[in-house]
The first five atom37 places (N, CA, C, CB, O) and aatype in JSON, in Angstrom:
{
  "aatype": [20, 20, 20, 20, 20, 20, 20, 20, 20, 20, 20, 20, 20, 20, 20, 20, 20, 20, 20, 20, 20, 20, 20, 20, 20, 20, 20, 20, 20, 20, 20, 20, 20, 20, 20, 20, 20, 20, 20, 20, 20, 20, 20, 20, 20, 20, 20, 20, 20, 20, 20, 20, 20, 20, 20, 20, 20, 20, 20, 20, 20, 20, 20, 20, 20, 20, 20, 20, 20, 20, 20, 20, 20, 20, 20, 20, 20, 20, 20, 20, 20, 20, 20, 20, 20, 20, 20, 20, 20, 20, 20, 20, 20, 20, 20, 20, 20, 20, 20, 20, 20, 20, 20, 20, 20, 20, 20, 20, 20, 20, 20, 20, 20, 20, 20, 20, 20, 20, 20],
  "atom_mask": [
    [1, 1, 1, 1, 1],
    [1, 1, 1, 1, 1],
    [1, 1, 1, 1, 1],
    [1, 1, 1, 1, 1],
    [1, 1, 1, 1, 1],
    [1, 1, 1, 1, 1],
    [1, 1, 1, 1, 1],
    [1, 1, 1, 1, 1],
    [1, 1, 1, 1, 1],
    [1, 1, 1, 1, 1],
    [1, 1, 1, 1, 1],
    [1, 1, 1, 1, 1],
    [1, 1, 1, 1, 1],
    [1, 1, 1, 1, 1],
    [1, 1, 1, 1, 1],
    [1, 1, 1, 1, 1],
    [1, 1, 1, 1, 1],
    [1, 1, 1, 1, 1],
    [1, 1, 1, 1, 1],
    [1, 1, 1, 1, 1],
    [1, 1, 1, 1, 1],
    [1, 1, 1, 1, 1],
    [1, 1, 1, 1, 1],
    [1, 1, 1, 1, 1],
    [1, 1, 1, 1, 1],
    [1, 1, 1, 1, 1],
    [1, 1, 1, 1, 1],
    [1, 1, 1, 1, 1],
    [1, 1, 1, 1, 1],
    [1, 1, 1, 1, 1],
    [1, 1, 1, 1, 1],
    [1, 1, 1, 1, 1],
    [1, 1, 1, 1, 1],
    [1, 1, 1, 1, 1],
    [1, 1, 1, 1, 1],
    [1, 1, 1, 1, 1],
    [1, 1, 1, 1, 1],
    [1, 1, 1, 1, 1],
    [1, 1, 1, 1, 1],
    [1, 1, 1, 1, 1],
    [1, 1, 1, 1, 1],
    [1, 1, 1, 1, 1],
    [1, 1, 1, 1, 1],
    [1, 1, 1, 1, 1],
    [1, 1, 1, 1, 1],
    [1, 1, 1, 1, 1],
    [1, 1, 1, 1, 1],
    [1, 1, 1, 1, 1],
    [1, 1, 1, 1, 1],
    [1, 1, 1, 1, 1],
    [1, 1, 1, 1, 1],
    [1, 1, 1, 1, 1],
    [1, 1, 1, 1, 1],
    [1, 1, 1, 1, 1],
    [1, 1, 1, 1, 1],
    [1, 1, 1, 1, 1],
    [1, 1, 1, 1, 1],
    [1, 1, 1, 1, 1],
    [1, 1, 1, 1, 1],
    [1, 1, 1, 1, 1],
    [1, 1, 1, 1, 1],
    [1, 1, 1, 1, 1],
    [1, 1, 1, 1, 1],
    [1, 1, 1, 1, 1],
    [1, 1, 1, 1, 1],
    [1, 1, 1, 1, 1],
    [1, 1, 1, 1, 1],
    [1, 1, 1, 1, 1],
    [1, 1, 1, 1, 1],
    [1, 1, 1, 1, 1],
    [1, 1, 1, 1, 1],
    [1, 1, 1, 1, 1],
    [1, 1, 1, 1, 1],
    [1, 1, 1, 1, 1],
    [1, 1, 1, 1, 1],
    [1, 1, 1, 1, 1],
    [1, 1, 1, 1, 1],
    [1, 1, 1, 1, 1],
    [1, 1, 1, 1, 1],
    [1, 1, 1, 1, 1],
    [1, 1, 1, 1, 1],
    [1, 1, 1, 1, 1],
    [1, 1, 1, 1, 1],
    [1, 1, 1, 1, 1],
    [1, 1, 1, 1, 1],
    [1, 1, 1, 1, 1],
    [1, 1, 1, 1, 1],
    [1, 1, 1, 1, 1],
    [1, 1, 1, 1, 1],
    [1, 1, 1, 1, 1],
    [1, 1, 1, 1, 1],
    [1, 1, 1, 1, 1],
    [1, 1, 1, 1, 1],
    [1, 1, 1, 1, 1],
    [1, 1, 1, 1, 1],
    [1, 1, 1, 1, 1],
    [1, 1, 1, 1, 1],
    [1, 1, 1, 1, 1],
    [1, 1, 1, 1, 1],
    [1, 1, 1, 1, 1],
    [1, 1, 1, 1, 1],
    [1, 1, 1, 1, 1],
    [1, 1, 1, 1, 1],
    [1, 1, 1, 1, 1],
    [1, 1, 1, 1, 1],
    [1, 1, 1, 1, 1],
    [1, 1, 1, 1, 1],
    [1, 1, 1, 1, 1],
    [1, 1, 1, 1, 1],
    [1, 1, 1, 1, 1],
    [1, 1, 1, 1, 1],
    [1, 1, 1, 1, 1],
    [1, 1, 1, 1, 1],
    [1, 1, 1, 1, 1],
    [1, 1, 1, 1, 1],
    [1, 1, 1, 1, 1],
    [1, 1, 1, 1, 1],
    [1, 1, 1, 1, 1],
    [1, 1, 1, 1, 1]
  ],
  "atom_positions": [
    [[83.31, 111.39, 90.48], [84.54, 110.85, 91.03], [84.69, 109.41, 90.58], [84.55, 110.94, 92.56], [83.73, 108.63, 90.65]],
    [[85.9, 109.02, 90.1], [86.22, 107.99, 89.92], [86.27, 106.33, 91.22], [87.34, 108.55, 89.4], [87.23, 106.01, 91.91]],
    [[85.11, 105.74, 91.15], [85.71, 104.7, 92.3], [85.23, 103.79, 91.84], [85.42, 104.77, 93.82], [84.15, 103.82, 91.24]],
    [[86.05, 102.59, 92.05], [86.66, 101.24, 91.95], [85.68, 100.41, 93.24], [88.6, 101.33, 92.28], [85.65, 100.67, 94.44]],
    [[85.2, 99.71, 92.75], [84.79, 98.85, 94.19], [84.99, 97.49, 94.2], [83.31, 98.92, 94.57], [84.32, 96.91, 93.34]],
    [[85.72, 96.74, 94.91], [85.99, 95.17, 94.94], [85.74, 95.14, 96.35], [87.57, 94.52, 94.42], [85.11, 95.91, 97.09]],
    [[86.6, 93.69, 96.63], [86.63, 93.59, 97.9], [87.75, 94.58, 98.74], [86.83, 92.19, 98.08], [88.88, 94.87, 98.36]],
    [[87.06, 95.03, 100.06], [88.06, 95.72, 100.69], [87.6, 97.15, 100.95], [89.3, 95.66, 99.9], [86.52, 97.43, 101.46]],
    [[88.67, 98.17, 100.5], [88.61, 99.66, 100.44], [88.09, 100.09, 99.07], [90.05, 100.3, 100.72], [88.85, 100.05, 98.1]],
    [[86.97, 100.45, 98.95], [86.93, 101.12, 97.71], [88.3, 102.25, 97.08], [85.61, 101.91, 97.91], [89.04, 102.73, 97.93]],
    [[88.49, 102.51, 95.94], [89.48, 102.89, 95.72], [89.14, 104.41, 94.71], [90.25, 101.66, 95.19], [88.85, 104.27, 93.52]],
    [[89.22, 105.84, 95.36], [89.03, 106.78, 94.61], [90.36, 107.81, 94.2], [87.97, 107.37, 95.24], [91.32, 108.22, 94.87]],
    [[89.89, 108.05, 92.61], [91.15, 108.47, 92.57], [90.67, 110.11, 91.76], [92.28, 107.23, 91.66], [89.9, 110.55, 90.92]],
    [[91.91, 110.63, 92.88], [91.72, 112.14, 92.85], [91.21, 112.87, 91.52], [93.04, 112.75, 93.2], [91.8, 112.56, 90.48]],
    [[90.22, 113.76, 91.47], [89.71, 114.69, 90.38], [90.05, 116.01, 91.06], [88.03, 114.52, 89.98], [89.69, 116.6, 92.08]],
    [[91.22, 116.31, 89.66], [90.69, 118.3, 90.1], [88.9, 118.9, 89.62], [92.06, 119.72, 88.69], [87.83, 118.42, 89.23]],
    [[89.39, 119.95, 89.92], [88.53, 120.83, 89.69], [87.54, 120.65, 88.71], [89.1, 121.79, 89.49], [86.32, 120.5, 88.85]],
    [[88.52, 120.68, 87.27], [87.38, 120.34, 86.36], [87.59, 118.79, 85.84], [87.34, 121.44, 85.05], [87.68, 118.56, 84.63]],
    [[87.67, 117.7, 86.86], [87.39, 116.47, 86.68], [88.62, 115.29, 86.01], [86.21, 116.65, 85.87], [88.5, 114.09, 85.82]],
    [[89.71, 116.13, 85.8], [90.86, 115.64, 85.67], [91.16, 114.57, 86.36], [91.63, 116.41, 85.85], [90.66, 114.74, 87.47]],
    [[91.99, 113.04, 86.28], [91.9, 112.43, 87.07], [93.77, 112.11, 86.85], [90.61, 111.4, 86.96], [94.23, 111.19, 86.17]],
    [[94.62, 113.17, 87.63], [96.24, 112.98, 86.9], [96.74, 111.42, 86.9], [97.56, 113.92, 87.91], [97.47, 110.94, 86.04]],
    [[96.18, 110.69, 88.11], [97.03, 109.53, 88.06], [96.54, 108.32, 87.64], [97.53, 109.31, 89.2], [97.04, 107.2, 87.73]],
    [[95.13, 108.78, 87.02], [95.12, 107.88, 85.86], [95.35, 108.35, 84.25], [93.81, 107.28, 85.95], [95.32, 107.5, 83.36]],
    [[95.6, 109.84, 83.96], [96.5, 109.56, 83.32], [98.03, 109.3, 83.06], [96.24, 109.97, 83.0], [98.54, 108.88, 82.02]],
    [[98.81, 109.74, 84.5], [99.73, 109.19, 84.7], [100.01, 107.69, 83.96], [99.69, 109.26, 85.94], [100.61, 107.57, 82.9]],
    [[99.45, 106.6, 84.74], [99.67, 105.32, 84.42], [98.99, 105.17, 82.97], [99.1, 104.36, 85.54], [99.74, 104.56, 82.21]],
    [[97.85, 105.55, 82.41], [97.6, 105.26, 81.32], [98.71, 105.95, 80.57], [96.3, 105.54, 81.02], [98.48, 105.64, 79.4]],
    [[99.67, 106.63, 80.58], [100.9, 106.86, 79.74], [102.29, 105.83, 79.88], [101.34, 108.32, 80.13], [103.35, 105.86, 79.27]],
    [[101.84, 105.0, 80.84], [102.97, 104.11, 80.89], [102.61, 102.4, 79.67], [103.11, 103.74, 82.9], [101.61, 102.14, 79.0]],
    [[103.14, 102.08, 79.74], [103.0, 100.86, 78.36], [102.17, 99.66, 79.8], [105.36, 100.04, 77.29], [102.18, 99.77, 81.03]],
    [[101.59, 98.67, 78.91], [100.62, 98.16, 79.3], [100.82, 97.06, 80.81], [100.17, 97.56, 78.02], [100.23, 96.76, 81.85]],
    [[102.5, 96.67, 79.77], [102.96, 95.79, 81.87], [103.19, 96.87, 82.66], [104.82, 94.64, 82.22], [102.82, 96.72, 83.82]],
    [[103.63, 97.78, 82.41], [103.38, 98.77, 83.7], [102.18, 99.32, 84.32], [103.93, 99.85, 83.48], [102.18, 99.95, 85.38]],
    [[101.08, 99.02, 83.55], [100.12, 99.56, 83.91], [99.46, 98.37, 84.73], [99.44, 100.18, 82.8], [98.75, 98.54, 85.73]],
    [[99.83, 97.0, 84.09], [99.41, 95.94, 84.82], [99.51, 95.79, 86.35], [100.0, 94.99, 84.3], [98.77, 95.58, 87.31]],
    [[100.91, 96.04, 86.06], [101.93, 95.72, 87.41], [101.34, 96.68, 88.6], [103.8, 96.19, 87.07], [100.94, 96.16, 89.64]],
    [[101.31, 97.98, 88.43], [100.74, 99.09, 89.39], [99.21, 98.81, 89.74], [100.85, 100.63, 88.64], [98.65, 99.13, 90.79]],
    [[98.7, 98.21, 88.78], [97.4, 98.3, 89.53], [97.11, 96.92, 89.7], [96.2, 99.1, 88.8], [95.91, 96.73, 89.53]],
    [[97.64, 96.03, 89.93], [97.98, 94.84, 90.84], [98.19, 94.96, 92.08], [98.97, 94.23, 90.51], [97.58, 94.33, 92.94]],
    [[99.3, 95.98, 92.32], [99.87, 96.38, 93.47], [98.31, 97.57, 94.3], [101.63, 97.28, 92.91], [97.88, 97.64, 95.45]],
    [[98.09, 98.0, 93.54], [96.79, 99.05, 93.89], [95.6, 97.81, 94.73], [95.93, 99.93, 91.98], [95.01, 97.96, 95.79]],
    [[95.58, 96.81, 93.94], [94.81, 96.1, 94.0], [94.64, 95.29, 95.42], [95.01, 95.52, 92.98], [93.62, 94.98, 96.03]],
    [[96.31, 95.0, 95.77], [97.11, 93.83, 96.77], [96.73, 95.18, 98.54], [99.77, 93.48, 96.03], [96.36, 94.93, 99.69]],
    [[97.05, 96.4, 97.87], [96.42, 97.09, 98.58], [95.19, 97.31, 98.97], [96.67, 97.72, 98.35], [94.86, 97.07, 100.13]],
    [[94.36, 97.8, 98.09], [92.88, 97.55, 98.41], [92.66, 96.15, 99.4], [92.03, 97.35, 96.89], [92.34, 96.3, 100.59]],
    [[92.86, 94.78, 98.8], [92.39, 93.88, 99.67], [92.63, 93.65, 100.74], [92.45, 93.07, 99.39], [92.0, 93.0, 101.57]],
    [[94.1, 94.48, 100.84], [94.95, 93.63, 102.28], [95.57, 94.24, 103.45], [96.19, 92.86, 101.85], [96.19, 93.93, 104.47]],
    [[95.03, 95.48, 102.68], [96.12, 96.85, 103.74], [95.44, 96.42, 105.18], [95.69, 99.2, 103.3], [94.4, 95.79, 105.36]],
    [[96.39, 96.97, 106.2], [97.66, 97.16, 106.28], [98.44, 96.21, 105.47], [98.0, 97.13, 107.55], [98.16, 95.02, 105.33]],
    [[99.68, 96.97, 104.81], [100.57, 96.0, 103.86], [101.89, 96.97, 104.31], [100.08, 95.89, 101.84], [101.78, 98.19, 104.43]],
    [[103.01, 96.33, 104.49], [104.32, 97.21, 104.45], [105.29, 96.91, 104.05], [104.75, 97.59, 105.38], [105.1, 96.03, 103.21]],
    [[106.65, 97.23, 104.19], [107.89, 97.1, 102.77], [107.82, 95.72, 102.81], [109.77, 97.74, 102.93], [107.56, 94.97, 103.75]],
    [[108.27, 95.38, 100.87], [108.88, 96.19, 100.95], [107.54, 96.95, 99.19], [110.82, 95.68, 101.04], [107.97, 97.43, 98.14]],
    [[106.17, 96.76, 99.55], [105.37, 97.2, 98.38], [104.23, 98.58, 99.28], [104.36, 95.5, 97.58], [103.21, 98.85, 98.64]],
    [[104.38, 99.21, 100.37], [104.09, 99.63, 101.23], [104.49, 100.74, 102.18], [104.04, 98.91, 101.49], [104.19, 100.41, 103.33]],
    [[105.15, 102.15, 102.1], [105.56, 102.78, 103.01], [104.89, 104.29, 103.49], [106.77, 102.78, 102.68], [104.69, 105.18, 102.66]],
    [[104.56, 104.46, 105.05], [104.21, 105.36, 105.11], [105.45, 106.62, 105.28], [103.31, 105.13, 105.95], [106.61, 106.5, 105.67]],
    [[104.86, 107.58, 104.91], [105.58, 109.03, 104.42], [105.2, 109.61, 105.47], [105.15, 109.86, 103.02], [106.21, 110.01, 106.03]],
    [[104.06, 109.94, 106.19], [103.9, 111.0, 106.74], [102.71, 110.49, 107.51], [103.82, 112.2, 105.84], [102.28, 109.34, 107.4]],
    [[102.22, 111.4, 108.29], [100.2, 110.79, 109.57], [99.52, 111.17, 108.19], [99.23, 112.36, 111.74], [99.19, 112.22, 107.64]],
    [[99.47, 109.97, 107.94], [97.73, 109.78, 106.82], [98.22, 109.78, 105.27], [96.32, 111.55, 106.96], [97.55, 110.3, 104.38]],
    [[99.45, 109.13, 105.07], [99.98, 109.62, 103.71], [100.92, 108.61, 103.69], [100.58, 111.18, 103.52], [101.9, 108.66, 104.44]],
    [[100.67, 107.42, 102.68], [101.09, 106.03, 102.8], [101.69, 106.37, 100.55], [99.21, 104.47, 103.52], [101.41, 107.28, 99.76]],
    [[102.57, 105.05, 100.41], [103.01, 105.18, 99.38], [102.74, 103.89, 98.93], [104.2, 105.67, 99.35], [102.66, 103.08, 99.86]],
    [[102.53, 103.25, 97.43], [102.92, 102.47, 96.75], [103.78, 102.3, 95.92], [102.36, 102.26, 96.47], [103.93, 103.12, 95.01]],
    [[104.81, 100.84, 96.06], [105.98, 100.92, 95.56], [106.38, 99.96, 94.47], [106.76, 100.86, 96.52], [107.06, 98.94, 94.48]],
    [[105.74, 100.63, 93.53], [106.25, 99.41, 92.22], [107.08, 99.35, 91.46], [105.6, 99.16, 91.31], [107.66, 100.32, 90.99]],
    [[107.35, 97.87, 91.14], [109.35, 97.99, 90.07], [108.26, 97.85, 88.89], [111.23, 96.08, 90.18], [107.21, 97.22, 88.8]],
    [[109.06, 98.85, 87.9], [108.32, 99.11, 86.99], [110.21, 99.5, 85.63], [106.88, 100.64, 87.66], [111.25, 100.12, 85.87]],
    [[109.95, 99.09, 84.95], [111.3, 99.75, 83.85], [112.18, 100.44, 84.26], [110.98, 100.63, 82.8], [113.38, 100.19, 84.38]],
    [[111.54, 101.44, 84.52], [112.05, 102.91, 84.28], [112.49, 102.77, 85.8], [110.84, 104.33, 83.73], [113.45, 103.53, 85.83]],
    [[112.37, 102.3, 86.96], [112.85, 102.9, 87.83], [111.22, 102.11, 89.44], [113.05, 104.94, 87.1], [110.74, 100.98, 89.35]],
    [[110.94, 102.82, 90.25], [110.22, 102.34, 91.27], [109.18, 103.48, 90.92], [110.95, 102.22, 92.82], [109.45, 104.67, 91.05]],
    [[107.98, 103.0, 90.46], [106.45, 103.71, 90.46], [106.35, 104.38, 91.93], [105.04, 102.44, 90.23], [106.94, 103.8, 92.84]],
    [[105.63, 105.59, 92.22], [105.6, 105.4, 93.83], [103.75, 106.21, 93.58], [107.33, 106.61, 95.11], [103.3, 107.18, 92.98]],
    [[103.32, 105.37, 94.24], [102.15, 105.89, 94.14], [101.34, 106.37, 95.13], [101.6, 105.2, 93.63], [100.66, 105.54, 95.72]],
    [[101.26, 107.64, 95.47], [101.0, 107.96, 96.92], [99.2, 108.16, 97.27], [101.94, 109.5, 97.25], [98.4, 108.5, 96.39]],
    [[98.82, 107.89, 98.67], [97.8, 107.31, 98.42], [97.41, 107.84, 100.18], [97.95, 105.61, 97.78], [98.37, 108.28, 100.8]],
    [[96.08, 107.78, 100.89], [95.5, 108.45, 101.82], [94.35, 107.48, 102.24], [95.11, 109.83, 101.35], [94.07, 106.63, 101.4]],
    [[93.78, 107.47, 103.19], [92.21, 107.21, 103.55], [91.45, 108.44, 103.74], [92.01, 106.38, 104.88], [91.67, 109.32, 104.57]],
    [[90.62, 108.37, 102.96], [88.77, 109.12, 103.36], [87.54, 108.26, 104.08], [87.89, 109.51, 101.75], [87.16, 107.28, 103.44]],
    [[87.08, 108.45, 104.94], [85.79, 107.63, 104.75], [86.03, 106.49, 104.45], [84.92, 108.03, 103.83], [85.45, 106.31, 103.38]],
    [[86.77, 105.15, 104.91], [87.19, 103.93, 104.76], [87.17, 103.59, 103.03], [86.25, 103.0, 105.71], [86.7, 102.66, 102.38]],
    [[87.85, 104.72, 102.7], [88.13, 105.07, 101.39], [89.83, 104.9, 100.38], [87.69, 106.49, 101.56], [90.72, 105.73, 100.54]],
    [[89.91, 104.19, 99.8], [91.57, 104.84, 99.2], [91.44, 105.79, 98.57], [92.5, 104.05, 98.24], [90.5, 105.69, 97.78]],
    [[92.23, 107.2, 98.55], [92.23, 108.07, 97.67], [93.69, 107.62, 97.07], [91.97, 109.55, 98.24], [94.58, 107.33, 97.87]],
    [[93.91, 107.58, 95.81], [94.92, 107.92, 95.05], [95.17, 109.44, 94.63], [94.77, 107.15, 94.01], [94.43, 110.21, 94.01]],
    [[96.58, 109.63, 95.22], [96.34, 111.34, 95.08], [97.36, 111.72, 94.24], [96.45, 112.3, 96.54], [97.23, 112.87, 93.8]],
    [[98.48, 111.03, 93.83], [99.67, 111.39, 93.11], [100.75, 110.32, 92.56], [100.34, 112.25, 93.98], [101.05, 109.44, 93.37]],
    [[101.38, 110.26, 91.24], [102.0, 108.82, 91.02], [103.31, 109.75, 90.59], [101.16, 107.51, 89.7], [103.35, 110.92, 90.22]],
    [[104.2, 108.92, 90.76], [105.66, 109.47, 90.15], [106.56, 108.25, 89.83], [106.54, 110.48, 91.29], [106.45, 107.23, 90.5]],
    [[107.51, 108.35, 88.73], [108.59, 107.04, 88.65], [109.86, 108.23, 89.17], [108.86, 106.04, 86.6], [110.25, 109.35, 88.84]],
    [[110.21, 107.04, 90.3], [111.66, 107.53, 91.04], [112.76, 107.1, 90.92], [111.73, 107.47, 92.19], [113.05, 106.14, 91.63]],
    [[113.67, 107.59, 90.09], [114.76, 106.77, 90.12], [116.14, 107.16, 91.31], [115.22, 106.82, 88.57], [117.35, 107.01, 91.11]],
    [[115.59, 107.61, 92.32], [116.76, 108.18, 93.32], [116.43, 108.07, 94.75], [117.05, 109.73, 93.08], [115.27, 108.3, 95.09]],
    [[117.31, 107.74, 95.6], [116.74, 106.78, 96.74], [115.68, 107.68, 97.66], [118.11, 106.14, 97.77], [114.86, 107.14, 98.4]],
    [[115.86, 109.46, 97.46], [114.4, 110.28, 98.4], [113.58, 110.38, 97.82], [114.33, 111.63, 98.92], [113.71, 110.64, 96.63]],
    [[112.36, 110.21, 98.39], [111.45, 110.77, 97.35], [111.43, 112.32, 97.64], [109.91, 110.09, 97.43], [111.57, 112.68, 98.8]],
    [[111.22, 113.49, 96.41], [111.48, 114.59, 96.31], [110.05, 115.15, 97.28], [111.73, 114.97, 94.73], [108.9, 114.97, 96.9]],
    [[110.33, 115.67, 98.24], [109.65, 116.53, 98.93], [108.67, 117.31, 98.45], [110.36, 117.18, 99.4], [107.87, 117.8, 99.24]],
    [[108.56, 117.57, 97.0], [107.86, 118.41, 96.46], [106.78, 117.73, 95.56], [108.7, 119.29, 95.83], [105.91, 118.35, 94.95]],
    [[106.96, 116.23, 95.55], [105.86, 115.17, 95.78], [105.3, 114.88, 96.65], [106.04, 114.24, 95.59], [104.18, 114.38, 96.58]],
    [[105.95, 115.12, 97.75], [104.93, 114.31, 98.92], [103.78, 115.89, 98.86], [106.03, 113.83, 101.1], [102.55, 115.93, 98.85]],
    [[104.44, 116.61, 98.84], [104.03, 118.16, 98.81], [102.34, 118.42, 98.24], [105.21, 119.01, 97.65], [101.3, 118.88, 98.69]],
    [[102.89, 117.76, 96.88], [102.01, 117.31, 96.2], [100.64, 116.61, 96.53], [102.6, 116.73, 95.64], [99.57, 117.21, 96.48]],
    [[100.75, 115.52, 96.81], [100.05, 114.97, 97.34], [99.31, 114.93, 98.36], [100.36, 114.5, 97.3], [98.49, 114.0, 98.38]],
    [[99.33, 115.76, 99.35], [99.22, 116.31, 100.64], [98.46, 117.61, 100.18], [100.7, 116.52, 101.46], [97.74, 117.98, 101.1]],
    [[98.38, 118.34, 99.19], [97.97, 119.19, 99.11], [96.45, 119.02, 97.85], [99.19, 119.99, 98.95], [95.48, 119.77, 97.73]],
    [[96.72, 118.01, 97.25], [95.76, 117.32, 96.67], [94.89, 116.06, 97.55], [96.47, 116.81, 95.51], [94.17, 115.29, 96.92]],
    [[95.02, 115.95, 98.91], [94.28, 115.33, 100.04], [93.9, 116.58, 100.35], [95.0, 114.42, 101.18], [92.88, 116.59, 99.66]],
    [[93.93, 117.49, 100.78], [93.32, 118.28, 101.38], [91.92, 119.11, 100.51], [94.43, 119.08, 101.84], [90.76, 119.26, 100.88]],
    [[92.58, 119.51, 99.32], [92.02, 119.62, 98.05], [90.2, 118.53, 97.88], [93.51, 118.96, 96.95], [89.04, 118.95, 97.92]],
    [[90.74, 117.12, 97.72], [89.98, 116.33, 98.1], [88.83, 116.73, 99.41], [90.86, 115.34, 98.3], [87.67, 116.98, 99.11]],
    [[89.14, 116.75, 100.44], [88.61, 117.19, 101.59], [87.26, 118.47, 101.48], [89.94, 117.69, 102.36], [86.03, 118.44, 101.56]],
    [[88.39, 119.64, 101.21], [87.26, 120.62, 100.8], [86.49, 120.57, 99.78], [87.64, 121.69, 100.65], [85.37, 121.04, 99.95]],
    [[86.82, 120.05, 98.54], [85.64, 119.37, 97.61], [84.69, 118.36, 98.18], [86.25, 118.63, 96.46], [83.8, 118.11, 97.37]],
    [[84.58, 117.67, 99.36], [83.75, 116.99, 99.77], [82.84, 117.21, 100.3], [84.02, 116.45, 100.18], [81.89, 116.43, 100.24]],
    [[82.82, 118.86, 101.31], [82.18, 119.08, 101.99], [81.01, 120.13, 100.98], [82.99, 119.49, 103.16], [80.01, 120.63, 101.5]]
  ]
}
C-alpha cells in the first residue's frame, strides 16, 4: 500500500486488487501544476484537517472531498479515514455544479473495498 507520512494523518492511497493505485494515476495524467496544486491541497489536508469550504466538503458519514481549481474545471478528490488514516479513494475533474452520484458511488465502494482488504 501506498503511504505518505509527514506531519499529521498519514495519507494512503487506495490499491485494487492487483495493486493498482487509480488516483495516482489519475493525477499523474494531469500536467505538472496540476499535479502540484492537488497535492498541496492533499497536503493542507493532511496537516490541518478538520478543513472546510471552500477547499473541503463533506459528501456523506465518513466521505469528505477535496476541492481543487485546476484548468480544466474543480479536481474533486474524494477521500475517508481508516485507522487515523487518509485514504484517497477516487479523483475526478468536475466541470458541473453536482457531483455525479456515480462518483461518490465510487468511492464509497472502494472504502469499503479498502476495509475488507484489511482484515
Amino acid at each position: 500500500m501506498g503511504v505518505q507520512q509527514q506531519k499529521g494523518f498519514d495519507i494512503v492511497f487506495f490499491e485494487t486488487a492487483n495493486e493498482r493505485q487509480p488516483v495516482k494515476d489519475f493525477i499523474n495524467n494531469l500536467t505538472k501544476g496540476e499535479q502540484r496544486e492537488i497535492s498541496a491541497d492533499i497536503r493542507l489536508v493532511q496537516e490541518g484537517f478538520p478543513i472546510g469550504l471552500p477547499l473541503v466538503r463533506k459528501l456523506k458519514p465518513g466521505l469528505w472531498e477535496i476541492r481543487s481549481i485546476i484548468r480544466d474545471g474543480i479536481c474533486r478528490v474524494f477521500f475517508s479515514f481508516v485507522e487515523k488514516r487518509i485514504i484517497i479513494l477516487h479523483a475526478i475533474v468536475k466541470k458541473t455544479q453536482k457531483t455525479p452520484l456515480k462518483k461518490i458511488n465510487t468511492a464509497i465502494e472502494r472504502l469499503k473495498e479498502f476495509k475488507r482488504l484489511r482484515k
